[in-house]
PAZAPA-4460 file (N, C-alpha, C; in steps of 0.05 Angstrom, whole numbers, plus 32768, in hexadecimal, padded with zeros to 4 digits):
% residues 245
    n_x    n_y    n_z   ca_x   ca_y   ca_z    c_x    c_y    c_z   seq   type   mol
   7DC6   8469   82ED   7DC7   844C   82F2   7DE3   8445   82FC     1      X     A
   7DE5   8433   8311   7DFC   8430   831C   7E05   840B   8318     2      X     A
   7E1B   8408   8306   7E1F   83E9   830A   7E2B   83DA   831F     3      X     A
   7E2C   83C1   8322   7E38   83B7   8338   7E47   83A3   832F     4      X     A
   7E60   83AB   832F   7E6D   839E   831D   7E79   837F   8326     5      X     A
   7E6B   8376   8339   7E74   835C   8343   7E5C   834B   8335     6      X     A
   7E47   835A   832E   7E30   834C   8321   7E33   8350   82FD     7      X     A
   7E42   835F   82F9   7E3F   8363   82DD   7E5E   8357   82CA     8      X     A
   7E52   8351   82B8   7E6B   834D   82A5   7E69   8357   828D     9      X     A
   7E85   8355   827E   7E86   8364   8266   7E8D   835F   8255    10      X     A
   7E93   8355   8234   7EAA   833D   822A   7EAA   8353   820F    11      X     A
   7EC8   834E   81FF   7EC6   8353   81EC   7EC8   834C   81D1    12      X     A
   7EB3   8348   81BF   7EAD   833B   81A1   7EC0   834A   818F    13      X     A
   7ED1   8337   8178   7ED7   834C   8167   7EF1   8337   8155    14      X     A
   7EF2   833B   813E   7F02   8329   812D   7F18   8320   813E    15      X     A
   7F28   8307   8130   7F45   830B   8138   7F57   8325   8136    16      X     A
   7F56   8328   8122   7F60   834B   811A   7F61   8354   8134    17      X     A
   7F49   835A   8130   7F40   8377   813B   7F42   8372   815F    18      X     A
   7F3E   8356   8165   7F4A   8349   8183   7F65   8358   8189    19      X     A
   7F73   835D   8175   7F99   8355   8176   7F97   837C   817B    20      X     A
   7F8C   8385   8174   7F96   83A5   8172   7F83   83A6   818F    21      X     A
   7F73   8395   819B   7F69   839F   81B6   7F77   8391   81CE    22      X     A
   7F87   8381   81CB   7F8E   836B   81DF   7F97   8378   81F5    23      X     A
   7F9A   8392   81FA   7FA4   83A0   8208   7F8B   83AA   8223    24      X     A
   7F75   83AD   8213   7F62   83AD   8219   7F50   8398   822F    25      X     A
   7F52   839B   824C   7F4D   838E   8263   7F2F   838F   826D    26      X     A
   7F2C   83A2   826D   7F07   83AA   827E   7F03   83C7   8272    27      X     A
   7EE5   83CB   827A   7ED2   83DE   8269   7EC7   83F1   827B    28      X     A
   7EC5   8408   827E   7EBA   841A   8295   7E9C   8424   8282    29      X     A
   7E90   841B   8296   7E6E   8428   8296   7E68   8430   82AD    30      X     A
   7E5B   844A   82B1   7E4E   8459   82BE   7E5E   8458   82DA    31      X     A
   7E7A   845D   82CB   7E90   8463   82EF   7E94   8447   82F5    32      X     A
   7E8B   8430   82E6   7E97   8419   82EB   7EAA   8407   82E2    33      X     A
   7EBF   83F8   82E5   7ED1   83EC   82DC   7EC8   83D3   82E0    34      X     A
   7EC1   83C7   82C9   7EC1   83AA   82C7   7ECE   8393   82AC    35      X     A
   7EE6   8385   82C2   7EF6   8378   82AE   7EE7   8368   8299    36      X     A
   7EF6   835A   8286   7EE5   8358   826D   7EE7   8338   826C    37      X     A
   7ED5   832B   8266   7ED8   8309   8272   7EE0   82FE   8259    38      X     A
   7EE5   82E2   8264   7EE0   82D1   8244   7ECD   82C7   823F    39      X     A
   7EBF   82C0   8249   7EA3   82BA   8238   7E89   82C5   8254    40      X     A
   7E71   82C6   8243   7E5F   82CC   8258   7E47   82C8   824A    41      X     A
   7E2D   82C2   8262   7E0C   82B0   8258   7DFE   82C3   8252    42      X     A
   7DF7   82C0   823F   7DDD   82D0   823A   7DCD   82C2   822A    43      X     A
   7DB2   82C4   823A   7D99   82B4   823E   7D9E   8296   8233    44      X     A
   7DB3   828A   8243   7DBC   826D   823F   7DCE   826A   8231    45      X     A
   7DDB   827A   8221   7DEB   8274   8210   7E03   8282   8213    46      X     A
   7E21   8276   820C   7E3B   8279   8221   7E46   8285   8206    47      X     A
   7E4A   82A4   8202   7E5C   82B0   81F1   7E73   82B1   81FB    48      X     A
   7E87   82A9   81E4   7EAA   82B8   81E8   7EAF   82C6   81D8    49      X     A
   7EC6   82D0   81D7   7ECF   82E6   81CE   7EC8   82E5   81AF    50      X     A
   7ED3   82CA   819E   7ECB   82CA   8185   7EB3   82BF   817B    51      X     A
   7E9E   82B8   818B   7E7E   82B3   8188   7E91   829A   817B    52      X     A
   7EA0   8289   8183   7EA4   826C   8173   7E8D   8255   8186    53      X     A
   7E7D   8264   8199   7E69   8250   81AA   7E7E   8234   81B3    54      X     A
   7E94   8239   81B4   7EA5   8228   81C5   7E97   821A   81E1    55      X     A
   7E9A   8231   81EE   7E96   822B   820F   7E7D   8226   8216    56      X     A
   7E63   8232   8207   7E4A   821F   81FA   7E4D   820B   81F3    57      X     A
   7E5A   81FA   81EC   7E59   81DD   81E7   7E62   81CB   81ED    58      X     A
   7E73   81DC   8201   7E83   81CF   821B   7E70   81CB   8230    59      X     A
   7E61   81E3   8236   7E45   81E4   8246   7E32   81CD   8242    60      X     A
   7E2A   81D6   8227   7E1E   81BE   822B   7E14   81A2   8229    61      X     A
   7E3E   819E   8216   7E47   817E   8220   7E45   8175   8237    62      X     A
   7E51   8183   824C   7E53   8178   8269   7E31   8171   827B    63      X     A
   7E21   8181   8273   7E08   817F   8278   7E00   8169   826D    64      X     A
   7DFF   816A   8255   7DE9   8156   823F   7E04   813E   8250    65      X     A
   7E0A   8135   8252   7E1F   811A   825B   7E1F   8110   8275    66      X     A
   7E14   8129   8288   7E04   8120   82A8   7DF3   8118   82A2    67      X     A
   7DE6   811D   8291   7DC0   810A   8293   7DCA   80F6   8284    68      X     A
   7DD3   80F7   826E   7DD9   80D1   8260   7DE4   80CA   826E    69      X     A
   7DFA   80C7   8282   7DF9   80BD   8297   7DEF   80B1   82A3    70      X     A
   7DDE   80C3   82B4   7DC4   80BC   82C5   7DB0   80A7   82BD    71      X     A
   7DAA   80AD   82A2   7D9B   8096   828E   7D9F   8089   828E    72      X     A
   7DB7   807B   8285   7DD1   8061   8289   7DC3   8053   829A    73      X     A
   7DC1   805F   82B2   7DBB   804A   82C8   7D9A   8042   82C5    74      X     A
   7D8C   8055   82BF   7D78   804A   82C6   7D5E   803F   82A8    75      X     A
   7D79   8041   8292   7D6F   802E   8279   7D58   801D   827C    76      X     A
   7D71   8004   8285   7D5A   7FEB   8286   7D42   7FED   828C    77      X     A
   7D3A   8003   82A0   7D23   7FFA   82B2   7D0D   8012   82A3    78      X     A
   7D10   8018   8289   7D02   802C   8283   7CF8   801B   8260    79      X     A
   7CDF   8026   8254   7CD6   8014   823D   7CDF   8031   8226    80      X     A
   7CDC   802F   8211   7CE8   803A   81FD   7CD7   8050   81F9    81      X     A
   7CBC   8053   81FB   7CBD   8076   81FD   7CBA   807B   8219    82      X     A
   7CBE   8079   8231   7CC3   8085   8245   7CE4   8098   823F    83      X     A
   7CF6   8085   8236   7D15   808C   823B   7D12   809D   8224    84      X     A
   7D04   80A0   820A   7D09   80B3   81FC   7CF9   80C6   8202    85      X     A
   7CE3   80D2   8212   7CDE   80E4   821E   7CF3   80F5   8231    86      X     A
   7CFD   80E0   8247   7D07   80EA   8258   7D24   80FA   8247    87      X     A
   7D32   80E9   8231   7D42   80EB   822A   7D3D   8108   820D    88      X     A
   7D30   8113   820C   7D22   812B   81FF   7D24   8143   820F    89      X     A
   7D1A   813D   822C   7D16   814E   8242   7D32   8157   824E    90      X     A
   7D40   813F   8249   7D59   8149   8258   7D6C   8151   8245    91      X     A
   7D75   8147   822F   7D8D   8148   821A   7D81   8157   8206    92      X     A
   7D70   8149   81F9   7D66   815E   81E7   7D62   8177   81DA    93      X     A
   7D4D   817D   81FB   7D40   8196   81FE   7D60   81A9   81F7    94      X     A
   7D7C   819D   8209   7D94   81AD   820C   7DA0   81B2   81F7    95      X     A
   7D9F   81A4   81DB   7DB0   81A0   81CE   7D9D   81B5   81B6    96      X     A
   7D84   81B3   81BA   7D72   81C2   81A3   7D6C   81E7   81B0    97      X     A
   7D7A   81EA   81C8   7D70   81FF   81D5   7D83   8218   81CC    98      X     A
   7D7C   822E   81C2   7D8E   8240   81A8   7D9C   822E   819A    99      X     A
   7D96   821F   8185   7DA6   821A   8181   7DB6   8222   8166   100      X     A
   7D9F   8236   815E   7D99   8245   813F   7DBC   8257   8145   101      X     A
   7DBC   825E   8159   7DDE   8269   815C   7DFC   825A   814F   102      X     A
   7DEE   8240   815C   7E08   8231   814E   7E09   822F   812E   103      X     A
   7DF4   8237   8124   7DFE   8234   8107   7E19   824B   80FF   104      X     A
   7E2B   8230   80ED   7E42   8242   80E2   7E5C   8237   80F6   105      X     A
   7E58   8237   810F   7E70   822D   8128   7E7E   821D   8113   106      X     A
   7E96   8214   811F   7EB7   8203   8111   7E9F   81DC   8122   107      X     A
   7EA4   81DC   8107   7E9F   81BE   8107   7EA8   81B3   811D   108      X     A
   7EB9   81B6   8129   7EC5   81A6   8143   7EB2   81A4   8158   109      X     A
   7EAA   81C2   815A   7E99   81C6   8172   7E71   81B4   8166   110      X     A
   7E75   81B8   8153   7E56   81A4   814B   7E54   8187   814F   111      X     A
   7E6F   817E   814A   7E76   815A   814F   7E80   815E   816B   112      X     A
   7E78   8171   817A   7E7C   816D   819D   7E61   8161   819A   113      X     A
   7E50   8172   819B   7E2A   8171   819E   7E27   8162   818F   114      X     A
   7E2A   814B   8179   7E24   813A   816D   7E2F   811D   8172   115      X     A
   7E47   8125   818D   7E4C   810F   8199   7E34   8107   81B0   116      X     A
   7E34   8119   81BD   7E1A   8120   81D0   7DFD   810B   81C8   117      X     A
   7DF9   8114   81B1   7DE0   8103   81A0   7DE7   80E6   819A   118      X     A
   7DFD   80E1   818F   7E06   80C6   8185   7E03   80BE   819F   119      X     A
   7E0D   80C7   81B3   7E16   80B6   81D7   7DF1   80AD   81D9   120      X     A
   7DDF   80C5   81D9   7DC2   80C2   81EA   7DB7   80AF   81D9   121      X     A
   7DBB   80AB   81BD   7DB1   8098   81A8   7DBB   807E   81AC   122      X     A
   7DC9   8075   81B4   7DD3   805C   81B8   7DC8   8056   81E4   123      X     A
   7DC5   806B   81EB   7DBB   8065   8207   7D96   8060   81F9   124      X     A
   7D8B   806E   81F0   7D6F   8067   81EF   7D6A   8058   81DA   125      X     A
   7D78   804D   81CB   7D7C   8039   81AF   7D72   801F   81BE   126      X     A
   7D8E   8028   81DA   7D94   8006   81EF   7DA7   7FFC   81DF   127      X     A
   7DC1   7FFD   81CB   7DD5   7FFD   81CA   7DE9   7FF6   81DA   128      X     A
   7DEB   7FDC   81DA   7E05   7FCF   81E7   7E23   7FDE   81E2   129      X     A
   7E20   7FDD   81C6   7E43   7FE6   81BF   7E3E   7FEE   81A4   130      X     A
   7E4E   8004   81A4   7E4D   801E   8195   7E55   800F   8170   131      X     A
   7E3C   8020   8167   7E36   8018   814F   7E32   8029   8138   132      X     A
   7E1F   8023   8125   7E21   8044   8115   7E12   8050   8117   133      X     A
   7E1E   8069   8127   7E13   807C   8131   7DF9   8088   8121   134      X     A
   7DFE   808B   8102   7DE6   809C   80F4   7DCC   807C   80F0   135      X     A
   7DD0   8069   80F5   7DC0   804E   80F7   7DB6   8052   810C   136      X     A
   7DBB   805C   8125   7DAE   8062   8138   7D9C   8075   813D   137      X     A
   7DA3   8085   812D   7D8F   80A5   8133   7D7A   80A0   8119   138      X     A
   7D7F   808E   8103   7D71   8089   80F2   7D58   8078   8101   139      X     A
   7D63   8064   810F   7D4C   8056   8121   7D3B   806E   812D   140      X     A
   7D43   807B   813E   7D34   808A   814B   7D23   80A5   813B   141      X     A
   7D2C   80A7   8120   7D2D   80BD   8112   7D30   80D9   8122   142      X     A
   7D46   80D2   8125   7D4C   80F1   812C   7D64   810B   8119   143      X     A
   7D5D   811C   811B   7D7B   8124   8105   7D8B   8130   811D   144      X     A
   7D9B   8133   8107   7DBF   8133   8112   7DBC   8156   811B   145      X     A
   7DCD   8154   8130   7DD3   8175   8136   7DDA   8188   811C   146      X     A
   7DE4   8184   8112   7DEA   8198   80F5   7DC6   81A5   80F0   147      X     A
   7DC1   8189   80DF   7DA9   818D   80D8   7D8E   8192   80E6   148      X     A
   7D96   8192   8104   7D82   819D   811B   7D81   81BB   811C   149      X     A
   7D94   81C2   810C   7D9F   81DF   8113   7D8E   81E3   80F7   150      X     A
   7D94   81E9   80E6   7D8A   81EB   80C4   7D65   81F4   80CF   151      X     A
   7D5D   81D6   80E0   7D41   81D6   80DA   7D3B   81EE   80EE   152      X     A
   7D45   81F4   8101   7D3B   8201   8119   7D39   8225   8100   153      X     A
   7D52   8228   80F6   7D56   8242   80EC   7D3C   823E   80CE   154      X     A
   7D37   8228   80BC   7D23   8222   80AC   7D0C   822E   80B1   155      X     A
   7D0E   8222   80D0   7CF1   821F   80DC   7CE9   8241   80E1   156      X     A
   7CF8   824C   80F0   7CFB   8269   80F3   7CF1   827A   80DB   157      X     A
   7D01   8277   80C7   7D0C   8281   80AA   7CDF   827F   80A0   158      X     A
   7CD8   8263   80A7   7CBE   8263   8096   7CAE   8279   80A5   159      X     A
   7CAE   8279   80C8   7C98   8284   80D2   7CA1   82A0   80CB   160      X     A
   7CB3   82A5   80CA   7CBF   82C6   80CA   7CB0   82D1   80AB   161      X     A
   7CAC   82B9   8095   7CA1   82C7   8076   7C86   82BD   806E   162      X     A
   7C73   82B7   808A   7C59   82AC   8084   7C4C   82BA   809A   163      X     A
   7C57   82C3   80A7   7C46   82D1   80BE   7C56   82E3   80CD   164      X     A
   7C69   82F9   80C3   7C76   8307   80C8   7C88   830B   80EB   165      X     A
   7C82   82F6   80F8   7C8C   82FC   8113   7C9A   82E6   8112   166      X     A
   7CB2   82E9   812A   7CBA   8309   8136   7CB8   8313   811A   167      X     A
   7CB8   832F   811E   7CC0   834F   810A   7CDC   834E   8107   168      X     A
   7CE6   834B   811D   7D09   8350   811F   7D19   8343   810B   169      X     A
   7D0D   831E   8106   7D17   8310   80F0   7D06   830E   80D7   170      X     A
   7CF1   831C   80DB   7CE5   8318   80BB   7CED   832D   80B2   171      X     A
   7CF3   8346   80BF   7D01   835E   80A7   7D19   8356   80A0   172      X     A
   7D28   8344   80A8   7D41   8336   809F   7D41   8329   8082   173      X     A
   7D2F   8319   8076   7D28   830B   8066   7D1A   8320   8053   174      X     A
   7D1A   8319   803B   7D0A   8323   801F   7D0B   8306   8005   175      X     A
   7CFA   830B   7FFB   7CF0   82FA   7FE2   7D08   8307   7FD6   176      X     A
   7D15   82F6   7FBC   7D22   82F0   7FA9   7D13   8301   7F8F   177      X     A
   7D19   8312   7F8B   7D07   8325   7F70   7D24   8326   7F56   178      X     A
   7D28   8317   7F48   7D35   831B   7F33   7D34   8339   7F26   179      X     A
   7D48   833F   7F16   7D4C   8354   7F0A   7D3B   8351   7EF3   180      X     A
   7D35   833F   7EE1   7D21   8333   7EC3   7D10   831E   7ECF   181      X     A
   7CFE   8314   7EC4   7CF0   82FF   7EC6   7CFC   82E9   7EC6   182      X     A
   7D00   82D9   7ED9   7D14   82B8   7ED4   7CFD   82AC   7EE4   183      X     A
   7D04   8291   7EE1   7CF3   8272   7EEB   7D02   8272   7F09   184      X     A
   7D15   827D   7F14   7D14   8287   7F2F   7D04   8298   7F42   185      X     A
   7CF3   82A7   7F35   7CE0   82BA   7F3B   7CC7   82B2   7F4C   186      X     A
   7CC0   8296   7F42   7CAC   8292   7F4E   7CB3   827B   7F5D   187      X     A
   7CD5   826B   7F6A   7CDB   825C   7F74   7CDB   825C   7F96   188      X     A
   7CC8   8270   7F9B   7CD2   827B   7FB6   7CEC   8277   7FC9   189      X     A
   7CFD   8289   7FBF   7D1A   828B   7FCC   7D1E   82A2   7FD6   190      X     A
   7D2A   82A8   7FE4   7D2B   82BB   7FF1   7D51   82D4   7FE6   191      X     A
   7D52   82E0   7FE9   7D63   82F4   7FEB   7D79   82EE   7FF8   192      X     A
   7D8F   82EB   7FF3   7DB1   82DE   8002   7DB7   82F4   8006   193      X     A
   7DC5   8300   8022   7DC8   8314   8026   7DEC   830C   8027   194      X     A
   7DFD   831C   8013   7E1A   830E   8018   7E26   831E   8024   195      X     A
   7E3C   8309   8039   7E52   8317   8040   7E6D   8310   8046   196      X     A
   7E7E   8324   804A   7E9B   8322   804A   7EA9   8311   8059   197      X     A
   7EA4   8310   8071   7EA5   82FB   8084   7E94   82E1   8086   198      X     A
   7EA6   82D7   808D   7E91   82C0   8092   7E85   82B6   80AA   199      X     A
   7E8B   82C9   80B8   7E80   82CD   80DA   7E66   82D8   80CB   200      X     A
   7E62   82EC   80C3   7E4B   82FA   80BA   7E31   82E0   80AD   201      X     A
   7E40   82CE   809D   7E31   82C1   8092   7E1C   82AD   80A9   202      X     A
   7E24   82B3   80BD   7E15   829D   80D9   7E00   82AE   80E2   203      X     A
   7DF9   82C8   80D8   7DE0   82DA   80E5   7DCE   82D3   80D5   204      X     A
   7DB2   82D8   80E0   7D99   82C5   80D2   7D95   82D8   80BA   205      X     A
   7D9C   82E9   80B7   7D98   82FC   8093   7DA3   82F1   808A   206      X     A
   7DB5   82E3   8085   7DCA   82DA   8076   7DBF   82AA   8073   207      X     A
   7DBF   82A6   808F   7DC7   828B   808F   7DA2   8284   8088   208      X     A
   7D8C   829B   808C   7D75   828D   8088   7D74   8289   806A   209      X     A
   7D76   829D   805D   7D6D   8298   803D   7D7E   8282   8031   210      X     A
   7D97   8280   8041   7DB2   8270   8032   7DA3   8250   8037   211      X     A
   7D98   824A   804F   7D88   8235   8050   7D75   8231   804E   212      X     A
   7D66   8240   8048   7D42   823F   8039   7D42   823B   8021   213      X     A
   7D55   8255   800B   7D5F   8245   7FEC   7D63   8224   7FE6   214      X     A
   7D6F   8219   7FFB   7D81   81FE   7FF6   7D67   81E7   7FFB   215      X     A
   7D4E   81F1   8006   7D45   81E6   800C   7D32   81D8   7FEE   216      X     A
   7D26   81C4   7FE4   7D17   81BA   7FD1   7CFC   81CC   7FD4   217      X     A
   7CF6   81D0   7FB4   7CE1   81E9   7FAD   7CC6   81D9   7FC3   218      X     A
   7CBE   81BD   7FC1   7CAA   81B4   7FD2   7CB0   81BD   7FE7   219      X     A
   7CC2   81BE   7FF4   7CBF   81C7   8013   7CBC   81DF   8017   220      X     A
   7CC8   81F5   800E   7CC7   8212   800E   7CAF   8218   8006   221      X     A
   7C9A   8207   7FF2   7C86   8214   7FE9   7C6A   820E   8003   222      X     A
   7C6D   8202   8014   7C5E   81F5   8029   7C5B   8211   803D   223      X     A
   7C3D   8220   8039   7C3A   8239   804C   7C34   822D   8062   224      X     A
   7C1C   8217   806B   7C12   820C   8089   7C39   8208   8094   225      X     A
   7C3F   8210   80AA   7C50   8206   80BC   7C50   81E9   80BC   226      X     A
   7C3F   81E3   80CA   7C44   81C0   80D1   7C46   81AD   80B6   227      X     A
   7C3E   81B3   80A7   7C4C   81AA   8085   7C6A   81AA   8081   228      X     A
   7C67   81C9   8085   7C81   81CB   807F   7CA0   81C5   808D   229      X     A
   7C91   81C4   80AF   7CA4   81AD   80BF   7CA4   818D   80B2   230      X     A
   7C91   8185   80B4   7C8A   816E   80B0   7C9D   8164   808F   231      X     A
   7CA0   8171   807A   7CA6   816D   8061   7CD0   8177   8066   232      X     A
   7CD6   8188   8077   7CE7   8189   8080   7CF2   8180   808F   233      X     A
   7CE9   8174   80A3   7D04   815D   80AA   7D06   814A   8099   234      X     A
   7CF1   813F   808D   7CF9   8126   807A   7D0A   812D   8067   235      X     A
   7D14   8145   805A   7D20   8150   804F   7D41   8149   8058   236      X     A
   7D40   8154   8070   7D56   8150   807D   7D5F   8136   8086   237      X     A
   7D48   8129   8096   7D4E   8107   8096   7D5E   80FD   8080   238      X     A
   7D51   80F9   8067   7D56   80F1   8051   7D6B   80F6   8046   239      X     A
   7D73   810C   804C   7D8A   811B   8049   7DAB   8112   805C   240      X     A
   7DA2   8114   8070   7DC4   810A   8084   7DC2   80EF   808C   241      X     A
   7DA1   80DC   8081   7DA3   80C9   808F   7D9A   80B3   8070   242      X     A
   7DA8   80B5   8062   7D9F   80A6   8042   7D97   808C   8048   243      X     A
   7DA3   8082   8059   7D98   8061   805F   7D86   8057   806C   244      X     A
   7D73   8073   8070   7D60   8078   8086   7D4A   805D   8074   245      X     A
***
């Protein structure tokens, strides 16, 4: 196989550490090829850098999600309240919910980028004159907050992966909670915390699914039908970031 290295790129992952003992380190030869090593690069939509901090992902797709509210801006008035929240689903939404199970764990900074994003489209399809409280707004609309958009998407995952085994790839990730003696945990359906040293590690779905399926209230976790168990979980979450709901 021969690469072409004007089409291909290459980047390199790896602690701070372990960055500092490679910095020397420019481009990568595969198969007689030399190709320099980027700072960030897409894969299947999603913009890695060097420290998976999903930085330049949320730079992506601030600048995106902010052309269509834009665009909306103008043509508000002339639209009735579920037209603009359709359209406004299709365009912002869809962007902001699309991998988004990755960003769990990112530096808070980069989450109140994408949660500015939401506060902006919530006050455009609210019809918001001048900027108000933000979580009063998304409470109108019931919507949850990017944090907690993330939680449900990986929840949501976390249930189908231990009620109907697919994907394979993430249900061999997950195991039931089997105590060492008999405890009143046993039959709480929790799952297995897989710990680790890092806390980069703690953002992979072995680790961040059980950490948020535990936290979840025994009624919701105990809900096998799917659509229950969506349905009983966002109110969970509503109720949760939006108390004045």
């Amino acid at each position: 196989m021969t690469l072409n290295a004007d089409k291909s790129n290459a980047i390199l992952f790896a602690t701070s550490q372990r960055a500092q003992s490679l910095s020397n380190q420019v481009s990568v030869n595969s198969s007689g090829v030399t190709i320099p090593l980027s700072n960030h690069v897409k894969i299947l939509g999603v913009v890695l850098d060097p420290r998976i901090t999903l930085s330049e992902h949320t730079k992506a797709i601030s600048k995106s999600c902010f052309y269509h509210i834009r665009a909306l801006k103008h043509i508000r008035d002339s639209l009735d309240s579920s037209t603009i929240r359709t359209i406004a689903a299709a365009l912002v939404t869809s962007r902001l919910d699309y991998a988004n199970s990755v960003l769990y764990g990112i530096p808070a900074k980069y989450i109140s980028r994408l949660q500015r994003i939401q506060n902006t489209l919530a006050r455009v399809v609210a019809g918001n004159r001048t900027p108000g409280s933000h979580l009063a707004t998304l409470s109108k609309l019931h919507w949850l907050p990017v944090h907690d958009r993330i939680k449900f998407k990986i929840a949501t995952m976390t249930h189908k992966a231990i009620y109907t085994g697919k994907p394979p790839y993430l249900a061999n990730l997950v195991q039931w909670h089997t105590p060492c003696r008999t405890l009143r945990s046993a039959s709480a359906n929790l799952l297995s915390v897989t710990r680790c040293n890092m806390s980069f590690g703690a953002r992979c779905f072995r680790s961040s699914a059980p950490t948020i399926w535990n936290s979840l209230p025994s009624y919701v976790r105990s809900c096998e039908t799917l659509t229950t168990f969506r349905r009983h979980l966002k109110s969970h979450f509503f109720h949760s970031a939006l108390p004045t709901a």
